[in-house]
C-alpha positions, 0 to 999 in steps of 0.5 A: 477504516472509518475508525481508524479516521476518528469516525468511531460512530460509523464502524465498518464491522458493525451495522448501523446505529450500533450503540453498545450499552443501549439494552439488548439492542443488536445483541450488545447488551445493556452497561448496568450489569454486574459483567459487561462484555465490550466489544472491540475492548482493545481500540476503544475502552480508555483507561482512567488514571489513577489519580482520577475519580470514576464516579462523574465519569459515568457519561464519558462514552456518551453524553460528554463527547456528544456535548464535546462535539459541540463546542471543542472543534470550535473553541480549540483554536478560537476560544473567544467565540460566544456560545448559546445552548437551548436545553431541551429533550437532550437534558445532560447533553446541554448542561455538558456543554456549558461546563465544556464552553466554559473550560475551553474559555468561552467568554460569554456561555448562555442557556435557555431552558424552561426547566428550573432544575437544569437552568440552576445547573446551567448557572453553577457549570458557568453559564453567565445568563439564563432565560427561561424562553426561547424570545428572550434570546436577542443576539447573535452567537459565534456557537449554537448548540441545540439539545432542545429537540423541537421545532421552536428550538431549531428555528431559535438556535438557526436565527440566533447565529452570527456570519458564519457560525456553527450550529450543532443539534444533539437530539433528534426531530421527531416529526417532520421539522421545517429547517430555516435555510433562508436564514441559514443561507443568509449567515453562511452558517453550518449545520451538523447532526448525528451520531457523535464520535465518541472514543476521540471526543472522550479523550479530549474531555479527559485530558480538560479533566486531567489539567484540573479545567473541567468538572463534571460532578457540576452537571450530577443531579442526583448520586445513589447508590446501587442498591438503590439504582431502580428508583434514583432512574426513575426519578425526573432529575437530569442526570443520575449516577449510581455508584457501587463499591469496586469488586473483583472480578476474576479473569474468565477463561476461555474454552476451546 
């Protein structure tokens, strides 16, 4: 029922927090292996046109329609609202975002992040400034996405939004985190966590891909190949991709 409504993060079939290809994690298995078996296969895997390069494709069950939730739903009808992402814990989340804001035509994209690498990228997805602090965010945002998962974040994303704006946090507090309502209550803002719904986010993201407005390759930080997978995830980068020449795998036949 609940996927069927577009709620494809809460299942009625699964139990909760199931999260296909997180390791051996409620016994779906992990996605780095040279056969995956995916549950539910028929109403959730999303073919990949032809024409269309796989390679960047790598988060689009993931951290692309989590960063999609973000701004899509706000940006679809309205795309002159301005947008502020803090970067943080959630690394690629963030930098998805930006690319995200800026295809759906965001006017004004800002990004602080007290990472170097990944305000770089910011930079080269289309944000149109980055700061490196919290304090240095001085305006209002119509849009607030908080990948920074810590508390000074929160509080910045909550205070940085206009009359009755929408902030999204991607990530997850940790230890206990006092939530500014006072200001919340204030603006008339709204809030939203959780687990992101992925099938019908992925979608979207896909179609921006195949109108040629969305290039997710901008976000890739480091490209390996398989062979050498173990030591590209090792790597501090914000986002890995591995790649492996495609094989055949014959169709596997099912005993009695």
């Amino acid at each position: 029922m609940n996927c069927s409504a577009g709620y494809t993060h809460a299942c009625n079939n699964t139990p909760p927090t199931s999260t296909y290809g997180f390791g051996k994690h409620l016994e779906f298995g992990g996605a780095a292996s040279d056969l995956i078996k995916v549950p539910f296969a028929d109403a959730m895997l999303i073919p990949i046109p032809p024409e269309i390069d796989a390679l960047h494709l790598a988060s689009l069950s993931d951290n692309i329609p989590d960063a999609y939730r973000t701004v899509g739903p706000h940006l679809e009808n309205n795309p002159e609202k301005s947008v502020l992402i803090l970067g943080g814990v959630a690394k690629s989340i963030g930098l998805y975002a930006v690319v995200l804001a800026k295809a759906l035509g965001s006017p004004l994209i800002d990004y602080v992040d007290y990472d170097d690498e990944r305000r770089s990228s910011a930079l080269r997805s289309g944000a149109n400034n980055v700061f490196a602090s919290f304090s240095q965010i001085s305006r209002k945002y119509d849009i607030v996405v908080d990948a920074s998962s810590n508390k000074k974040g929160l509080d910045t994303a909550i205070r940085s939004l206009a009359k009755g704006g929408v902030c999204t946090a991607v990530g997850i507090y940790m230890r206990k985190t006092c939530f500014p309502f006072i200001d919340m209550y204030t603006n008339g803002g709204t809030f939203i966590t959780g687990f992101a719904n992925a099938q019908p986010n992925a979608l979207k993201a896909l179609d921006l891909i195949k109108k040629k407005k969305l290039d997710l390759s901008l976000v890739t930080s480091t490209l390996s190949t398989w062979d050498n997978a173990i030591d590209a995830f090792l790597t501090k980068s914000t986002k890995v991709i591995v790649h492996r020449e495609r094989e055949f795998v014959p169709k596997i036949e099912q005993s009695n």
